[in-house]
Each structure stands twice: as C-alpha cells, then as structure tokens.
N, C-alpha and C positions, 0 to 999 in steps of 0.2 A: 504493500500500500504506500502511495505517494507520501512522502513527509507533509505535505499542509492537508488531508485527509484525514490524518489520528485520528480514532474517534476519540478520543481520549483527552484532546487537546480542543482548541478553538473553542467554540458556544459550549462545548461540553463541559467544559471548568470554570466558564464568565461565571456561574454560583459562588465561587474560594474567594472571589474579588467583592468589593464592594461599591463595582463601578455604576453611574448611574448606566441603567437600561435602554431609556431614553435619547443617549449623549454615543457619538458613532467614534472609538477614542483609537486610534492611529497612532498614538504620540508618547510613547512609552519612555521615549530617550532623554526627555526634557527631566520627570519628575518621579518615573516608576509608577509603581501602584503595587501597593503591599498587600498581599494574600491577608485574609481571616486569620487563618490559623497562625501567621507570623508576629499580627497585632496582639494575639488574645498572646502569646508569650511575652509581648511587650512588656503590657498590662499584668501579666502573672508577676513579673519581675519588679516590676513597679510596685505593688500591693507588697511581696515580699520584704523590699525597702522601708515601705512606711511602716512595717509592723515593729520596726524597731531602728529608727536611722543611724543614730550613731552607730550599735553592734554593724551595722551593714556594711557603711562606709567605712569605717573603721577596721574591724576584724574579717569580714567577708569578703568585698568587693576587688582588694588587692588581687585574690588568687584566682578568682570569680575572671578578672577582666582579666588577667594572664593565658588561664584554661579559654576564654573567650577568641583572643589572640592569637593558640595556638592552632586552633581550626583553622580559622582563617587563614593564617599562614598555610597551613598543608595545603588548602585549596590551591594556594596561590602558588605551591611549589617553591614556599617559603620555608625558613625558619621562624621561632614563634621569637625569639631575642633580636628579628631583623622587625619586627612589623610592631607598631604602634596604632590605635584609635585614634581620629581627628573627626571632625563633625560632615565637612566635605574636602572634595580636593583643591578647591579654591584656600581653604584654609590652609592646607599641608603646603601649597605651594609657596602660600605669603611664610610659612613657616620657615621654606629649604631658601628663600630668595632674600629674608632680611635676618640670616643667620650668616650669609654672605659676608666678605668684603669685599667693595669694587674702587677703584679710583676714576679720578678722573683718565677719561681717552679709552680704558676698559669699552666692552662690547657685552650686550646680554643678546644672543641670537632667538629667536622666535620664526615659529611660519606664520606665512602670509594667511593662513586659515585656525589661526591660534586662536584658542576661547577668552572673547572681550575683558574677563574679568584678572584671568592673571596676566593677559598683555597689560593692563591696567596696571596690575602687581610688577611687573617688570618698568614701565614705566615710571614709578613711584621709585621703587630702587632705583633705579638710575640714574633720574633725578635728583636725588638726595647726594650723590655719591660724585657726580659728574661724570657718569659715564655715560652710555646711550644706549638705546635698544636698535636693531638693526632685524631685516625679515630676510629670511631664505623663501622665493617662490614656488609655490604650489602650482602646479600644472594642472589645469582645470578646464574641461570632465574630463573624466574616464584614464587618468592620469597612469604610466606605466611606475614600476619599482626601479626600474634605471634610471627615470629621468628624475623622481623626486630624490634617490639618492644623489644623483649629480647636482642637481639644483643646490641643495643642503651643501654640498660639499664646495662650490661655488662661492656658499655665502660666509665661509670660515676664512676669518684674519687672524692676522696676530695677534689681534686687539683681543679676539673676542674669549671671553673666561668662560661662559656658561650658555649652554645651549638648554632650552625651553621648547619639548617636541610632542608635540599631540598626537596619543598613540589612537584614537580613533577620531576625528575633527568633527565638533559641533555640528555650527552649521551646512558643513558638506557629505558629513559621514564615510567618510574615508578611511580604510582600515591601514593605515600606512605601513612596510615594513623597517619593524622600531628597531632588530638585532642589527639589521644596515645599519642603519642611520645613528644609533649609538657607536658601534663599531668607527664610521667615517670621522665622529666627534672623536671617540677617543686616539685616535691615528694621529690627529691635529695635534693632542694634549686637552681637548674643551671637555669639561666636566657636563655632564648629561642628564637632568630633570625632566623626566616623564610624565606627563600629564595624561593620565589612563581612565578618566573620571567615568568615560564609559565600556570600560574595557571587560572589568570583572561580570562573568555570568553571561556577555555576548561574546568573547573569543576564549577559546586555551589562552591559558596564562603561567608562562613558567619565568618568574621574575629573574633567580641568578643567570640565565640561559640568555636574557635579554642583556643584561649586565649593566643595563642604567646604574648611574653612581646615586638615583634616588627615585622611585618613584611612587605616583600616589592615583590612587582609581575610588570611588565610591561605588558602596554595596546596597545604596538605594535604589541605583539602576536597572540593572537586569539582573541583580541577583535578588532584588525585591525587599531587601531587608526595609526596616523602618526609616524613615528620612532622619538626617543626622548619623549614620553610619557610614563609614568613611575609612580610609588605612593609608599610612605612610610608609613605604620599605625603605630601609636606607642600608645600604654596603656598610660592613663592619668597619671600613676604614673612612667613611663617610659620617657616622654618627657621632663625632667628637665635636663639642661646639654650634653641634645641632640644636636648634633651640625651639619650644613650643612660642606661637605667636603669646601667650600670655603667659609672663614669668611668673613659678609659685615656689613651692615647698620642697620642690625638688631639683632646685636651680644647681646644678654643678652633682648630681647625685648621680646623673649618667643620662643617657637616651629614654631608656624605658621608662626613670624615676621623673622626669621630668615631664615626658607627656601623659604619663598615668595619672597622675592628679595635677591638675592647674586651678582648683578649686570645685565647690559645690557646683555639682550640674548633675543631671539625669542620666545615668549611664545606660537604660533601658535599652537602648536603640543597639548600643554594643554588643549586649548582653543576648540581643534576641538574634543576633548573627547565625548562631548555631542551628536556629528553628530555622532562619530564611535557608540555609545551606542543605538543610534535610528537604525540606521543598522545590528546592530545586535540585536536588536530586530524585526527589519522587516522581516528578515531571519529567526527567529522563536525562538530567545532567549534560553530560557532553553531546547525546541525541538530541533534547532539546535545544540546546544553542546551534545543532547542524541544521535542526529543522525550520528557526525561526530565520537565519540565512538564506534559508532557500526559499523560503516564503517572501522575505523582503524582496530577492531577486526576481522570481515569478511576482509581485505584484507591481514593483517600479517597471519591468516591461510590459503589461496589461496597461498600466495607467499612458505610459508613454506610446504605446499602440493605440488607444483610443484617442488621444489629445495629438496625437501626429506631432510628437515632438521627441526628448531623446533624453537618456538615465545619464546621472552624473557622476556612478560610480561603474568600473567596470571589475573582470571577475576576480584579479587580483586584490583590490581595494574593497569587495563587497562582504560588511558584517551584516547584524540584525535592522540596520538602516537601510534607506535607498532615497535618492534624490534625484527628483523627476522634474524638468523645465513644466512648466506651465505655457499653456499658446496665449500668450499676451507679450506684448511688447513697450516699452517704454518702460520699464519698473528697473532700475540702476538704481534705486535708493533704497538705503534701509526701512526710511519712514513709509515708501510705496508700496514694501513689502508688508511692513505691518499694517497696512489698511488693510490689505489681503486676505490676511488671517484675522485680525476680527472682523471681518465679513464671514469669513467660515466657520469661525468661533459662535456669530452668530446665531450662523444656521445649524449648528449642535454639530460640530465637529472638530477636534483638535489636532493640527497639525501643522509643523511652523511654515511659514515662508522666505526664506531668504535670495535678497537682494546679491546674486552671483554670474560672473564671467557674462556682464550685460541683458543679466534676463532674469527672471523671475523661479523660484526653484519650490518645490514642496518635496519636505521632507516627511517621512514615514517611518515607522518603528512595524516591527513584527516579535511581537510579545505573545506567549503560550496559549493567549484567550484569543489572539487576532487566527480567524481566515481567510480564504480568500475572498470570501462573499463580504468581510470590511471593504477591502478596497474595490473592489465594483461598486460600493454605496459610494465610494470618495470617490471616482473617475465620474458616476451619475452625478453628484451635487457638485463638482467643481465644473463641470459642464454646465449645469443649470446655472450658475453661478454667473461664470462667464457666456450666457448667451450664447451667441451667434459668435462671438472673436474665437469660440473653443476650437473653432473651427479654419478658421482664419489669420491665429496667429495676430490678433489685433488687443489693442488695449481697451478695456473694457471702460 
C-alpha cells in the first residue's frame, strides 16, 4: 500500500489531535500541533510539581531532566552530556552567538534563506562587536547539493569566524546537505552553528556524523512535543564558555549546570519529551517521516499540476515541506505575500506565503493526520481564491 494511503495514518488519527475540524491545517512546520496523549503527560507532570514544589524542583527534577535528556539525545544519535533543554532554537542560537567573541572586521556568515529571527540575532552581535554579517547565496528553486555547497564555499573569507547554516530553511523548505557544508566550513577553519529548528522528527538525525561545532532543532515540530521544547548539542570541545542566554546559579559550574536551571520556569514541556518520542514512534518513527516526505512531494506536484506552475524544492532538497509558486504575479514583497495568507487564513486554511525568486510561493507541511484529499481542498480554494488569474498567471 502506497505511503499516503495508511489507513492508519491521515483522517484516521485527526481524533489524537485537537485540531479544529472545521479549519483545513497544511501548516505543520510553523507551530506543530501536539497529540492528546503528549498534552495529558504534560499536565501529568505539571500536577506532579505542584503536589509538592520545592521537593520537585529541588530533589527530583535535576535527574528527572537528565533521564529526560538522555532520550532525547539517543534519538538524536547523541550523547545525553552533549544535549541540553532551551525553550526554542531561536533561543539556543542567541545563546551559541552572544557567548561568542567577534571584533571589529570579523565576518558572521549566514544564507540568503536564513530564518529572520536569528539573522536578526547575528545582526545584533555584530553590531555590538563591529563586525558584520555577510550571506552565502541560495540557489533558488529546485537548487542542486553542488551548487549550494559551492555557493557556501564562495562566501568564506578570512574574515569570516562563524558560519550560521539552516539545516532545513523556513521559508523555502529546503533540506540542505549540512555534513557538506559543515565539512567546507571546517576546511576554511569557520566554526559551524546549525540551525535545525525543523529538522528533528522530519529527517534522520545523527548529530556527531554531521559534526557541527553546535547545533540546535526544536521538538515542537515534527516530533510534536509541547511548544517550548527545544535542544542544544554542542561538541565537547565547544561547551567551555558556552553560556545560557540568562545567567543563574550555575554560572561557571559547566554546560549542563548552567543551562539546567537558569531559574523558576515550567519544565513540563521537557519533561513530556519522552511521551512525544513514544508517539512518534507509535506512528511509525522512521516510516512515518519517509511517508510524510513522500506525501509532501506527491502533493506540491498535484498542486503545481493544477495551478500550471512549478515546486520549489527538488528531490535532493525534499523533507516533510514542499513549496509551490502560486499563478499570480507581481507579489516580490513580503507585505504582498502576507495579504495572501490572511486571505487564506481567512477562508479557514493555514498555510504561509512567501514572497520568493520574484513570485509568490505557498508553502505546505505533510504531518501524520494530513492526506492527500488536504491538499486537493488547498489547490480547490486557492483556485477559488485566485479566480480566473489561477489560471493565467495574473495578479489577482
């Protein structure tokens, strides 16, 4: 039986979720959507805490988030003394990026398709330090593994200290090849920050094999945990000096000591890690991340067959995303592209728009409760949407 057929999968499991029924959701990659059974451990964990806070935080939770960490890590083809909690990877990255020192004339290298918030982060450092952020080009659609490693390998100076590489890219969903492209950094000498925020639970993940000098993915994603579950790996000879964004009780006690407690906050989300990782293996673990793939790809080519238009990722670069031109023209603007989307938002359907390579893009998720009959609903209303230009290639 074809992978996007399961019966087992698609409408058959939308009941674990708590999605509205109503609402046609596509869009898994922005914000996840945590199963029932992942919540209700939440909640277990929670209720646990309050029965007693201090014994919890105090005596329990230390080994509690250790044994939490060490799952995790196996997942990740970790070790459990390489992997710390952080809330997302925007965090961990402000973490790896202002534990830094740059000077002035220093270089922070970034892609031209790097998620707004820690090029934002890269920018702030740099700023502060005088040094500069600089972008290696992204070859865009359908981009090959030789040409974005040469690109990459193009954009390295002498200047430059630390490269900042998106191991699946936001808005274009491109599954880049990261063991290159660290490799090309470390050849240079440029130490290597991975940004994996969508990586964990949509690809295999064997983190020393990649050999990033640090990197960080969130397990809200696709591996469903509760929002605020998040991981930093950092290389043993990388974690000296590593510093949690907010200094506490553990300032100078080591890696682990330091980001284990940075004060009172809810460890819940950490905690229920273990539950998300049994659920997604229940669902089929490494089967279901092949099958949500292949669904993403079978659906950006239907949607792209119906709109007469063309996928923006090809088979190298294709994970649980797919990014399909829309037949409209004149949308070069970010602000054009979100008219876009809350027009479709709208019309009860979540799915981003991005303003890319001169045209308009919609981007798709293929998550364990999506089938195909989702995206034929999205090719009908974004048809409807766009009238007569779906047709024509015209701006609506």
């Amino acid at each position: 039986m074809p992978p996007t057929a399961s019966p087992s999968l698609g409408r058959a499991i939308r009941h674990e979720f708590g999605l509205d029924p109503a609402f046609l959701t596509v869009n898994h990659g922005s914000y996840g959507a945590t199963p029932r059974a992942v919540l209700q451990a939440q909640r277990d964990w929670q209720e646990r805490l309050e029965r007693q806070p201090t014994r919890f935080m105090s005596a329990e939770l230390p080994a509690l988030l250790r044994a939490a960490a060490a799952a995790f890590a196996d997942f990740l083809g970790a070790e459990a003394q390489d992997v710390v909690f952080v809330e997302n990877a925007t965090q961990a990255c402000n973490a790896v990026l202002r534990s830094l020192h740059f000077a002035p004339g220093d270089e922070i290298l970034v892609l031209s398709h790097g998620y707004g918030a820690v090029m934002k982060t890269a920018q702030y450092v740099a700023g502060r330090s005088g040094a500069r952020m600089t972008v290696a080009e992204l070859p865009f659609p359908r981009p090959d593994d030789d040409t974005i490693v040469a690109n990459l390998a193009a954009a390295i100076t002498p200047h430059t200290r630390l490269a900042v590489l998106d191991h699946i890219t936001s808005a274009s969903a491109l599954v880049l090849p990261m063991a290159r492209m660290v490799a090309v950094c470390h050849v240079a000498g440029v130490p290597v920050l991975v940004d994996g925020a969508h990586a964990p639970g949509q690809i295999a993940l064997d983190l020393p094999a990649i050999d990033a000098d640090w990197y960080t993915g969130n397990a809200h994603k696709w591996l469903m945990a509760p929002k605020g579950c998040a991981f930093l790996w950092a290389r043993r000879d990388r974690q000296h000096d590593l510093h949690p964004v907010t200094i506490s009780h553990g300032y100078g006690q080591g890696f682990l000591a330091e980001f284990d407690w940075i004060g009172t906050r809810d460890p819940s989300a950490w905690l229920a890690i273990t539950a998300a990782l049994a659920f997604h293996r229940r669902l089929g673990g490494a089967a279901l991340q092949a099958r949500n793939i292949a669904l993403a790809a079978e659906a950006a080519s239907l949607l792209a067959g119906r709109w007469g238009t063309e996928t923006g990722t090809g088979n190298a670069t294709q994970g649980a995303m797919g990014l399909v031109r829309l037949p409209v023209s004149g949308v070069t603007a970010p602000d054009q592209a979100l008219a876009l989307r809350e027009r479709l938002l709208a019309l009860g359907c979540d799915a981003p728009i991005h303003a890319l390579a001169a045209g308009a893009w919609l981007r798709i998720s293929a998550q364990a409760y999506n089938d195909i009959s989702d995206f034929e609903a999205v090719a009908d209303l974004v048809a409807g949407m766009l009238g007569s230009n779906a047709n024509k290639g015209e701006q609506p």
